[in-house]
NUGUNU-51174 format. One record per residue (C-alpha): residue number from 0; chain; y, z, x; residue in one letter. Coordinates in steps of 0.2 Angstrom, whole numbers. Example, Ala and Ser with C-alpha at 12.3 -4.5 7.8 and 13.67 -1.06 7.14 Angstrom:
REM NUGUNU-51174
+-----+----+-------+-------+-------+----+
:   i : ch :     y :     z :     x : aa :
+-----+----+-------+-------+-------+----+
:   0 :  A :   -22 :    39 :    62 :  A :
:   1 :  A :    -5 :    36 :    68 :  S :
+-----+----+-------+-------+-------+----+
REM end
This chain:
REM NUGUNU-51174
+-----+----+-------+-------+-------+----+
:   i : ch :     y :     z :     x : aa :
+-----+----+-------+-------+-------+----+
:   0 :  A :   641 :   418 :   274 :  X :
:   1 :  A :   645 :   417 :   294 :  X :
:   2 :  A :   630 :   422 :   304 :  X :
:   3 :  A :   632 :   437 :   314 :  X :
:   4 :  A :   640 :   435 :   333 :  X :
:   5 :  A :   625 :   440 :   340 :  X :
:   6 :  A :   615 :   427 :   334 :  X :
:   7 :  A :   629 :   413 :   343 :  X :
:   8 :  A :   628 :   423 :   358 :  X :
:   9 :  A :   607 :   422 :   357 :  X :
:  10 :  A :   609 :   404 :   355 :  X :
:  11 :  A :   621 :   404 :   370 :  X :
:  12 :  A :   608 :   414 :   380 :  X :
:  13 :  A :   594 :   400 :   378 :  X :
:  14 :  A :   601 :   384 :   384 :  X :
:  15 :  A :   600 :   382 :   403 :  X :
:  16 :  A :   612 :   381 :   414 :  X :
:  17 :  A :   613 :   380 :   434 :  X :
:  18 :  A :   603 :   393 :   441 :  X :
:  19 :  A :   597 :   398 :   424 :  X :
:  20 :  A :   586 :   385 :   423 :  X :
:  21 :  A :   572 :   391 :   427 :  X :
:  22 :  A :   572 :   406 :   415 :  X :
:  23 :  A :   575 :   392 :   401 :  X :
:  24 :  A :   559 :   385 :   408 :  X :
:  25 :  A :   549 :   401 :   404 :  X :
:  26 :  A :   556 :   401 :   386 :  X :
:  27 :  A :   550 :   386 :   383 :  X :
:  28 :  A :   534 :   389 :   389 :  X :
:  29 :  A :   534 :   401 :   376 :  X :
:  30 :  A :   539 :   393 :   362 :  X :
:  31 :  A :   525 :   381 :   367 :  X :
:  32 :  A :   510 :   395 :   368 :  X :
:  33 :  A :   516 :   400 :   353 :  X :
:  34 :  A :   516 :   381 :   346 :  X :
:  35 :  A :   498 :   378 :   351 :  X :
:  36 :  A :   492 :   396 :   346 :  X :
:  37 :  A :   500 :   395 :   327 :  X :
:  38 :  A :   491 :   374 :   327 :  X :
:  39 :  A :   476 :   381 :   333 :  X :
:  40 :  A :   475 :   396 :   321 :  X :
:  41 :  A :   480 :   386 :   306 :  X :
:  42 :  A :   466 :   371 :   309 :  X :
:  43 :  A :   453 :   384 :   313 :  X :
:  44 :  A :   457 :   394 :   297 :  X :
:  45 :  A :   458 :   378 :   286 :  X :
:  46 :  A :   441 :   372 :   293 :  X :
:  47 :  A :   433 :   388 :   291 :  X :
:  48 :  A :   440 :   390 :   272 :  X :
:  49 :  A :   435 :   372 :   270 :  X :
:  50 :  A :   419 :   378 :   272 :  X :
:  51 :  A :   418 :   393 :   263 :  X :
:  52 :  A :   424 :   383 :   248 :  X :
:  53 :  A :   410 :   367 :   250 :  X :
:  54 :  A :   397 :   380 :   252 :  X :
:  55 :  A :   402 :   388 :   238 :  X :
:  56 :  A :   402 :   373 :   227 :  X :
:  57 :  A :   387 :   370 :   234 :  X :
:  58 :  A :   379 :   385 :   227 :  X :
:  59 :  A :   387 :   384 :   209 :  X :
:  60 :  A :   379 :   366 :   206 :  X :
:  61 :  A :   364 :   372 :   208 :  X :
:  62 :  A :   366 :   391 :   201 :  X :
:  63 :  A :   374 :   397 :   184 :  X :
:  64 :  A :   387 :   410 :   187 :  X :
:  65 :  A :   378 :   426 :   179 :  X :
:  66 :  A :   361 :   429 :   173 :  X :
:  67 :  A :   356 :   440 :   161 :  X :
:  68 :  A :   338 :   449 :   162 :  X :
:  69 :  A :   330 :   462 :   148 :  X :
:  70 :  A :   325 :   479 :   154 :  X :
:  71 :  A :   308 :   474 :   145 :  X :
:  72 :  A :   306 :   458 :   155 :  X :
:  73 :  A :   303 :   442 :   146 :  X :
:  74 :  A :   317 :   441 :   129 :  X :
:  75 :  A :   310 :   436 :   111 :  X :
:  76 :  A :   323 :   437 :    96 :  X :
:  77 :  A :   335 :   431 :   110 :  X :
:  78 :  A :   349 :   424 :    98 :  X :
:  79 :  A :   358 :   438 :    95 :  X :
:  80 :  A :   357 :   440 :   115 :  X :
:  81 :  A :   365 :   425 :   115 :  X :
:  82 :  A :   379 :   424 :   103 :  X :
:  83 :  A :   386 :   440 :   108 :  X :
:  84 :  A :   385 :   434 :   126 :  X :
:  85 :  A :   395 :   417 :   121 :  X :
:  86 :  A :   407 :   428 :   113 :  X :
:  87 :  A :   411 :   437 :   127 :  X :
:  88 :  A :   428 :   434 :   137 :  X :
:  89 :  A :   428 :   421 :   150 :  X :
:  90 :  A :   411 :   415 :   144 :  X :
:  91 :  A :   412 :   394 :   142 :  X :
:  92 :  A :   391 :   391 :   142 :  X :
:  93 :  A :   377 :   401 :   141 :  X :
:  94 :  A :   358 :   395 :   137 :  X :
:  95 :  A :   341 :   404 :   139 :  X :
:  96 :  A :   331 :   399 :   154 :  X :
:  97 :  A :   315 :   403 :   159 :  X :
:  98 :  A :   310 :   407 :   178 :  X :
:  99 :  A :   293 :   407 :   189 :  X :
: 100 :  A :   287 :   407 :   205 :  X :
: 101 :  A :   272 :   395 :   205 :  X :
: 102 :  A :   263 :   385 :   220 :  X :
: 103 :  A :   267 :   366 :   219 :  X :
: 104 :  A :   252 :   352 :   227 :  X :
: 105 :  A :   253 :   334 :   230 :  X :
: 106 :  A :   243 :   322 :   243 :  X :
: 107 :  A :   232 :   336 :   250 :  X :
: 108 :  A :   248 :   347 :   250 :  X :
: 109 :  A :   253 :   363 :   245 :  X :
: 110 :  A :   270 :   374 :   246 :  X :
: 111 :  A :   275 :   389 :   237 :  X :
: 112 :  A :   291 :   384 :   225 :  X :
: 113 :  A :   302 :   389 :   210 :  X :
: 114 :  A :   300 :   383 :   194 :  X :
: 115 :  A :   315 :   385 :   184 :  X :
: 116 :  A :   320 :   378 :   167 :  X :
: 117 :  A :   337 :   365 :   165 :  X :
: 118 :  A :   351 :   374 :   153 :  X :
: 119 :  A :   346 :   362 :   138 :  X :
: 120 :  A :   365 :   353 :   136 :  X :
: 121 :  A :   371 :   337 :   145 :  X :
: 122 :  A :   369 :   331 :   161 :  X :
: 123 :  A :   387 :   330 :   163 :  X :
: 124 :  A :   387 :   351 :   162 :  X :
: 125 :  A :   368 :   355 :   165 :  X :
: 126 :  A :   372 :   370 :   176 :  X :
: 127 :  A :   380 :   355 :   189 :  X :
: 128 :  A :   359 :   351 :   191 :  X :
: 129 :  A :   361 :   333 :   187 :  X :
: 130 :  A :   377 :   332 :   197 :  X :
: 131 :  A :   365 :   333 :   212 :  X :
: 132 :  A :   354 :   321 :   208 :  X :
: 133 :  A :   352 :   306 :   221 :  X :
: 134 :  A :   336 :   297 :   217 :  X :
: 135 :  A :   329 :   295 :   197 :  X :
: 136 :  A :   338 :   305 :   183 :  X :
: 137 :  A :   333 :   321 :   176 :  X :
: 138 :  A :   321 :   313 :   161 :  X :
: 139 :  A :   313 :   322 :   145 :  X :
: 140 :  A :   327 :   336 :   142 :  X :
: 141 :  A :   318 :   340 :   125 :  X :
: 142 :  A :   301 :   343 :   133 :  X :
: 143 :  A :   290 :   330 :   126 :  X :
: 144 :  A :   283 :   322 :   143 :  X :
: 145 :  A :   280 :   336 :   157 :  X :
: 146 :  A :   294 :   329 :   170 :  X :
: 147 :  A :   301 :   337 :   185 :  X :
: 148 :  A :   314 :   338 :   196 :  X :
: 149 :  A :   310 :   341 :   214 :  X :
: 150 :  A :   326 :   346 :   230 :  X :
: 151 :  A :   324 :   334 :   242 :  X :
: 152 :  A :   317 :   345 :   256 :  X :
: 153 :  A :   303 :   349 :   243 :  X :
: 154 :  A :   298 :   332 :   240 :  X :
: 155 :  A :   301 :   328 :   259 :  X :
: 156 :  A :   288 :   342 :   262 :  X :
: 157 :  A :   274 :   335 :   249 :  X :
: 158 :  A :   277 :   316 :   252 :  X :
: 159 :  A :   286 :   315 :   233 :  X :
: 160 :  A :   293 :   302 :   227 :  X :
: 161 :  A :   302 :   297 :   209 :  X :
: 162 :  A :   287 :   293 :   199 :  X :
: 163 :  A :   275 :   304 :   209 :  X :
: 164 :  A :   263 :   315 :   202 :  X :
: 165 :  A :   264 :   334 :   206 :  X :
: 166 :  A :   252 :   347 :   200 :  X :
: 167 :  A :   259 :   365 :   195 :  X :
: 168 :  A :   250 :   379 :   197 :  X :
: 169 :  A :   255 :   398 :   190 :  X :
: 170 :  A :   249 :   413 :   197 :  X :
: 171 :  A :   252 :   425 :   182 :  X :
: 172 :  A :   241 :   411 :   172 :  X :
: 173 :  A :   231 :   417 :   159 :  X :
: 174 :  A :   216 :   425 :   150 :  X :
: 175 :  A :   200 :   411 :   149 :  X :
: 176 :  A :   181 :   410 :   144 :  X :
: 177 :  A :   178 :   418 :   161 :  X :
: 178 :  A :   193 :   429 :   161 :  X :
: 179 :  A :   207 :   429 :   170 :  X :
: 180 :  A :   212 :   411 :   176 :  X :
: 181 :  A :   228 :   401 :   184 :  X :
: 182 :  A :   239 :   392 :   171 :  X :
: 183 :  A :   238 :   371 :   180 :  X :
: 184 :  A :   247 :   357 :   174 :  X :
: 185 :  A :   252 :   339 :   181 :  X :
: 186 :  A :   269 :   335 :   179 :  X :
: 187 :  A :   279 :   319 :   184 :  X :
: 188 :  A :   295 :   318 :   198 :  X :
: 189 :  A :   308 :   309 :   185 :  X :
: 190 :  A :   320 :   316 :   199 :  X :
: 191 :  A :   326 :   322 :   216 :  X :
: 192 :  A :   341 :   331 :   219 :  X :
: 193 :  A :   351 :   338 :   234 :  X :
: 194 :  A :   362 :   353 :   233 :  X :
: 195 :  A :   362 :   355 :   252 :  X :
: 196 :  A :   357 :   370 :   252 :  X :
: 197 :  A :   339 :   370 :   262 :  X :
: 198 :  A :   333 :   386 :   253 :  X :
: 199 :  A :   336 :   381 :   237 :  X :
: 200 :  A :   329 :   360 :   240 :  X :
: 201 :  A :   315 :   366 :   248 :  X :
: 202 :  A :   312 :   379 :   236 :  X :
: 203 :  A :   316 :   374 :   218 :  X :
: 204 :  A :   309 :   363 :   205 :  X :
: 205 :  A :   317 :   360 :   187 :  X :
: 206 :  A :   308 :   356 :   173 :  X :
: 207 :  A :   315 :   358 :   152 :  X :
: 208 :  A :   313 :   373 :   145 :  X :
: 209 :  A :   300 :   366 :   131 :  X :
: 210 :  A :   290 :   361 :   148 :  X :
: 211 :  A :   290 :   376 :   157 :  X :
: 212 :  A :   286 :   386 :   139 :  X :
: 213 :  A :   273 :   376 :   136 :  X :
: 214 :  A :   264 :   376 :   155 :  X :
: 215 :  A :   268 :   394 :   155 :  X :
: 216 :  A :   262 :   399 :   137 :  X :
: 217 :  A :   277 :   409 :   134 :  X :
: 218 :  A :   279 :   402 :   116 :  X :
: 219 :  A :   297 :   406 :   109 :  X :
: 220 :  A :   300 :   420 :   122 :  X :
: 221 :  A :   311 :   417 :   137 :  X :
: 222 :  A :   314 :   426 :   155 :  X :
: 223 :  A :   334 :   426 :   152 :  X :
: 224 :  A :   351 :   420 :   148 :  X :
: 225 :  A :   360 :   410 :   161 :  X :
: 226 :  A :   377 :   410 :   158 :  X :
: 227 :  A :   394 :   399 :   164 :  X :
: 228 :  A :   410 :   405 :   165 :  X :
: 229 :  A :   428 :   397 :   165 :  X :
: 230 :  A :   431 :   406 :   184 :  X :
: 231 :  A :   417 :   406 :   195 :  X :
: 232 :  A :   426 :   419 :   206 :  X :
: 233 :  A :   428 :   433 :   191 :  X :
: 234 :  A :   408 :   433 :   187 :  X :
: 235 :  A :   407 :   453 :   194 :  X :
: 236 :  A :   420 :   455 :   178 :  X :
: 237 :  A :   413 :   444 :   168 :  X :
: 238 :  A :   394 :   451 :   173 :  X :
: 239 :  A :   401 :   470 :   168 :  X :
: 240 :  A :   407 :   465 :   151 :  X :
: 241 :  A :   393 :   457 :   145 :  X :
: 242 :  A :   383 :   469 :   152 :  X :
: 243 :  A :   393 :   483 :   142 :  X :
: 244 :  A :   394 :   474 :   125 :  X :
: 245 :  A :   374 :   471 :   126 :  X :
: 246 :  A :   370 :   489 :   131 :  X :
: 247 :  A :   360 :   499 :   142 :  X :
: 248 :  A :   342 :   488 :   139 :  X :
: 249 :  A :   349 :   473 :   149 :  X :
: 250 :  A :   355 :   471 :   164 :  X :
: 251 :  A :   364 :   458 :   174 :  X :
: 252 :  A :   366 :   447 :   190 :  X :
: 253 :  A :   380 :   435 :   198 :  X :
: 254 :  A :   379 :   422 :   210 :  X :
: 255 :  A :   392 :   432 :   219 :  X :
: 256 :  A :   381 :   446 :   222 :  X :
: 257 :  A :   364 :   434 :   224 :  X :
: 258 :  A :   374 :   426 :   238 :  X :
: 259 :  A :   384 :   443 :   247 :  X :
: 260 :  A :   376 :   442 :   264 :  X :
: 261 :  A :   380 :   424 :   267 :  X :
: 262 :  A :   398 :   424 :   261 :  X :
: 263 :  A :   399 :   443 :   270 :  X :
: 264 :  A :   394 :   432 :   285 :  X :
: 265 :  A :   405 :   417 :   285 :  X :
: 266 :  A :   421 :   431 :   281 :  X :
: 267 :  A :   417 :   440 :   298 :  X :
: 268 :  A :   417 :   425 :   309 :  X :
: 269 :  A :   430 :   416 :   299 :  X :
: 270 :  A :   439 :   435 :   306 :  X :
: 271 :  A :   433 :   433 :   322 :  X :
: 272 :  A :   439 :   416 :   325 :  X :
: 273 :  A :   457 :   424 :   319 :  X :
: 274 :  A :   457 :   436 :   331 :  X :
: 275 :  A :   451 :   426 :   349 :  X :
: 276 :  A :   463 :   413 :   341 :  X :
: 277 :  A :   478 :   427 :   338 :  X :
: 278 :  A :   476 :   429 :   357 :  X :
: 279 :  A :   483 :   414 :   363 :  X :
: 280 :  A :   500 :   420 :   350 :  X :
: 281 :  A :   498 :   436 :   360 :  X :
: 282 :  A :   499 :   431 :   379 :  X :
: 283 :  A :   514 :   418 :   373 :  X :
: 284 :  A :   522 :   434 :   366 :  X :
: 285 :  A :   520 :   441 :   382 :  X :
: 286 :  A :   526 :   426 :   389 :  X :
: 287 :  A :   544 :   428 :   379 :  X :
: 288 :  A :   544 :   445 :   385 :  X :
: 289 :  A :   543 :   442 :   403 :  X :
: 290 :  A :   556 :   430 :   401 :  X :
: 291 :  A :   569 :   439 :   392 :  X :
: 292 :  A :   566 :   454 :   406 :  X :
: 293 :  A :   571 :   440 :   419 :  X :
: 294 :  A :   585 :   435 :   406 :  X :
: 295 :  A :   590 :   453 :   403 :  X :
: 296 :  A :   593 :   455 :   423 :  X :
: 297 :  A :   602 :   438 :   424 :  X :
: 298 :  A :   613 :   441 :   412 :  X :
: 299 :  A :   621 :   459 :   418 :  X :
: 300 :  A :   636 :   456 :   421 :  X :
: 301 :  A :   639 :   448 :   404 :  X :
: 302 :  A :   633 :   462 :   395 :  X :
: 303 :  A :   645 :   473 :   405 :  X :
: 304 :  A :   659 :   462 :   400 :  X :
: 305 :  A :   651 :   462 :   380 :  X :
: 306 :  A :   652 :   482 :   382 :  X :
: 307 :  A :   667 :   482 :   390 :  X :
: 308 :  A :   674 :   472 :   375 :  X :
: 309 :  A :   668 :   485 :   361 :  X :
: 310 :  A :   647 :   476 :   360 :  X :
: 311 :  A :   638 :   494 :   354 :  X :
: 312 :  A :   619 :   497 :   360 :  X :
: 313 :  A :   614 :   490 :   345 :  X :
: 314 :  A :   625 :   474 :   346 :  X :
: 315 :  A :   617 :   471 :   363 :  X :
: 316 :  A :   600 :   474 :   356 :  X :
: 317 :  A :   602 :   462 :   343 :  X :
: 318 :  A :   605 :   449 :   354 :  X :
: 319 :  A :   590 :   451 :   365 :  X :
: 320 :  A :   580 :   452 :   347 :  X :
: 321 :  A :   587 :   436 :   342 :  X :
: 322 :  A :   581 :   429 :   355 :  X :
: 323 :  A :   564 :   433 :   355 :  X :
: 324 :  A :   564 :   429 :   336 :  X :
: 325 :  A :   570 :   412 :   339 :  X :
: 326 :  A :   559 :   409 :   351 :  X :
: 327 :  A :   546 :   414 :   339 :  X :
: 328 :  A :   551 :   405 :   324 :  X :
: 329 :  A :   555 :   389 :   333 :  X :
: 330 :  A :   536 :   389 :   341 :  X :
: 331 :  A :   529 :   392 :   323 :  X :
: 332 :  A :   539 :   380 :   317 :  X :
: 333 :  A :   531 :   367 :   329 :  X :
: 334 :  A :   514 :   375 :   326 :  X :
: 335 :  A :   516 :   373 :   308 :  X :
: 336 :  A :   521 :   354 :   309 :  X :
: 337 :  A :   506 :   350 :   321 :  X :
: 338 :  A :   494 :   360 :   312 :  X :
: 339 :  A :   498 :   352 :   297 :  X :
: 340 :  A :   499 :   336 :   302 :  X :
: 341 :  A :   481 :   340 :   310 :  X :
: 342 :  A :   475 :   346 :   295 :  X :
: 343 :  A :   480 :   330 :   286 :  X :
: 344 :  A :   471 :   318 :   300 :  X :
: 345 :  A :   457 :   327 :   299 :  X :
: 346 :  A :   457 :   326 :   280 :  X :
: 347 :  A :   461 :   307 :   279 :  X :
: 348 :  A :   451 :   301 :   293 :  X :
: 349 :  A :   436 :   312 :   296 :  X :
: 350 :  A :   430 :   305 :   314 :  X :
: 351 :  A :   421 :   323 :   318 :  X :
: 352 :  A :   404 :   321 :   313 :  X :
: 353 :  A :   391 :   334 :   310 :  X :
: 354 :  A :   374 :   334 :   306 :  X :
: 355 :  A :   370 :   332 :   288 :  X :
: 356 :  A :   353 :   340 :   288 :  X :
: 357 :  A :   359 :   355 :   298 :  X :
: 358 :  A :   378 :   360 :   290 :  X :
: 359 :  A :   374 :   350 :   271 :  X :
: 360 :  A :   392 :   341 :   274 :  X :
: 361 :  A :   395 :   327 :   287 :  X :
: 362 :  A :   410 :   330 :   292 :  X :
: 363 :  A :   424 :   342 :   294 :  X :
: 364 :  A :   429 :   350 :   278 :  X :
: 365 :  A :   447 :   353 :   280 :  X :
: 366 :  A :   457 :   365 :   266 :  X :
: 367 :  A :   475 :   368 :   270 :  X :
: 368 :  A :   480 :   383 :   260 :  X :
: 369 :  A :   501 :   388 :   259 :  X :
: 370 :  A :   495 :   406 :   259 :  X :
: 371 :  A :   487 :   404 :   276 :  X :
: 372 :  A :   503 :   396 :   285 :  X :
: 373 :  A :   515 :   409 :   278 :  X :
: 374 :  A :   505 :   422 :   288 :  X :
: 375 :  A :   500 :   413 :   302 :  X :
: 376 :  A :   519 :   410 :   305 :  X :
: 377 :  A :   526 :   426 :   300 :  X :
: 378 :  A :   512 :   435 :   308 :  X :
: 379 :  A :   518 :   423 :   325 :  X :
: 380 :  A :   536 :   427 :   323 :  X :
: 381 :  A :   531 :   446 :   322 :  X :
: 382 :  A :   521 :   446 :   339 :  X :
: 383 :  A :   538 :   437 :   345 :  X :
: 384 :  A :   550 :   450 :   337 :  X :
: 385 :  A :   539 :   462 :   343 :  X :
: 386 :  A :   538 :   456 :   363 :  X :
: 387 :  A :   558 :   455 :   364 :  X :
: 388 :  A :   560 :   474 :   359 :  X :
: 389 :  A :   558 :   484 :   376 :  X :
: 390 :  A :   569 :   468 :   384 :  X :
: 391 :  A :   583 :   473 :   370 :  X :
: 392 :  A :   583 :   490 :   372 :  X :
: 393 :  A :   583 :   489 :   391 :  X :
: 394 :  A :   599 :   479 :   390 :  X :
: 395 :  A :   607 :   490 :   376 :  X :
: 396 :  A :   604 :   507 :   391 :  X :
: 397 :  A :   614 :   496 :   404 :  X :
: 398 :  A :   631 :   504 :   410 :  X :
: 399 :  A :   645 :   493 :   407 :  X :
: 400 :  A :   653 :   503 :   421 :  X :
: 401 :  A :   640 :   501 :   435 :  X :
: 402 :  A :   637 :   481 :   430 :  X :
: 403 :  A :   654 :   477 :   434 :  X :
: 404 :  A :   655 :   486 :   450 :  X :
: 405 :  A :   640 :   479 :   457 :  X :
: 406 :  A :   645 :   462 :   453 :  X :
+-----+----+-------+-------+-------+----+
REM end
């Protein structure tokens, strides 16, 4: 298939010749704002989705994915619960777990916590807690020896260390001799973990469930079902189907939901930085434009003689627009190449560093998505396609008569 003759006389148009030298200078210019504009868009957008997805690993390791609450509060004959949760579509895990806000005190020490039980299966899919582990191992899983698992910030706070005594103390407690009283209990660190998070290592503590039962004299009852499910990102669905098939004395949460604000955040500047980025894209469109006016006025007599030959309007406007889309597709092009290739160094030699106790990752995270090139580029070409219509329709209203006379 032979490409249009308009395209071959666009083509012609862009290489400098003489006096024209100049205006080829201007169009690549242009192609080289809209290069740096499409390179920086696409390693802003790849670092900022890197991001997004680390934190939201993050999170999962030390979350399950939907929880499932009684209307009633705490849940006793819960196997049913359970079973008819685990049948439900998209479920892989589900476990009960037992939660409580309780005031934690070593060395003279004290700091409000949450104590939360460990899903009772193997550390290899423990709700991604013993993935997070960096000093010790998450002991006692059947609950004979009171062991706990402190976040690093916590145990950074109380002077803990594996091996450290810790002492437990529950408000809601319990009814004594003397009447009401605080339930107490001394627990061992077997473990520290570090999701990265600082709210949730400064905040949580995990014991077994057989542990916190037993400190909490809860006997067989528990606060909930935590659930895991094959795709972290369908948990509203997922949420609303167990939800349905238990029935109206239940109700449920999801991580996605626990964690709205932040994500809510990191979407609107990851926005932001697309659209003080875009500009750069938008003056090099300009750019094109200005020079395919000067092009336009350079190049009169030749589209006299093009008219004069049987070019219609729209022959004539079709070349200007082949311009500016060449233009266009040539500098995202180039911006895709040096995007990429910066997105790859980044990726294989991570020499920006960033402060591990600020950011929970140390150095750039970098994910390169094809999605996000596609629409950078076509997005590019647009603004490109876009800046070369009022030069093409200007050239298309010149009279062939008047351009030759004038000559």
């Amino acid at each position: 298939m032979r490409a249009p003759y308009e395209l071959w006389i666009a083509v012609r148009y862009l290489r400098a010749r003489g006096r024209e030298v100049f205006i080829s200078l201007t169009t690549w210019l242009g192609i080289g704002g809209v290069t740096v504009g499409v390179a920086a868009l696409i390693v802003v957008l790849s670092v900022m989705t890197g991001f997004e997805e680390a934190l939201r690993e993050r999170i999962l390791g030390a979350n399950p994915h939907v929880l499932v609450y009684s209307v009633g509060g705490t849940l006793i004959d819960y196997e049913p619960i359970l079973t008819a949760t685990r049948d439900t579509k998209g479920v892989v895990e589900a476990s009960p777990f037992v939660m409580e806000q309780v005031m934690v005190m070593a060395g003279g020490k004290a700091h409000g916590a949450v104590l939360r039980s460990l899903p009772p299966i193997s550390r290899e899919t423990e709700g991604g807690v013993g993935k997070l582990i960096v000093e010790g191992e998450i002991a006692d899983r059947e609950g004979n020896k009171p062991n706990l698992v402190a976040g690093r910030e916590l145990a950074r706070t109380l002077g803990l260390s594996v091996g450290s005594a810790i002492q437990v103390l529950s408000p809601s407690g319990g009814r004594g001799l003397s009447g009401f009283a605080p339930r107490t209990r001394t627990f061992r660190v077997s473990g520290i973990f570090a999701s990265g998070l600082y709210d949730y290592d400064a905040n949580f503590a995990f014991a077994s469930l057989e542990s916190v039962r037993d400190f909490l004299g809860l006997g067989g009852r528990v606060g909930g079902i935590q659930v895991r499910i094959e795709n972290p990102l369908e948990a509203r669905e997922v949420a609303h189907a167990i939800q349905r098939r238990l029935g109206p004395g239940y109700w449920t949460r999801n991580w996605i939901e626990n964690n709205r604000n932040l994500f809510a955040a990191l979407k609107l500047q990851k926005a932001t930085m697309a659209v003080i980025l875009a500009l750069i894209v938008l003056v090099a469109a300009f750019n094109v434009a200005s020079s395919l006016i000067m092009a336009v006025m350079e190049k009169t007599s030749e589209i006299g003689v093009l008219k004069s030959m049987g070019a219609t309007n729209r022959s004539i406007r079709r070349v200007f627009a082949f311009q500016g889309l060449l233009v266009g597709a040539v500098g995202a092009a180039a911006g895709l190449a040096l995007g990429g290739l910066l997105c790859w160094i980044l990726r294989r030699f991570p020499f920006i560093k960033i402060p591990g106790d600020v950011y929970f990752i140390d150095t750039l995270p970098v994910a390169a998505k094809p999605g996000v090139f596609a629409l950078v580029a076509l997005g590019s070409i647009g603004l490109c396609l876009l800046g070369a219509l009022y030069p093409s329709w200007q050239a298309s209203r010149l009279d062939p008569v008047e351009t030759l006379r004038n000559d």
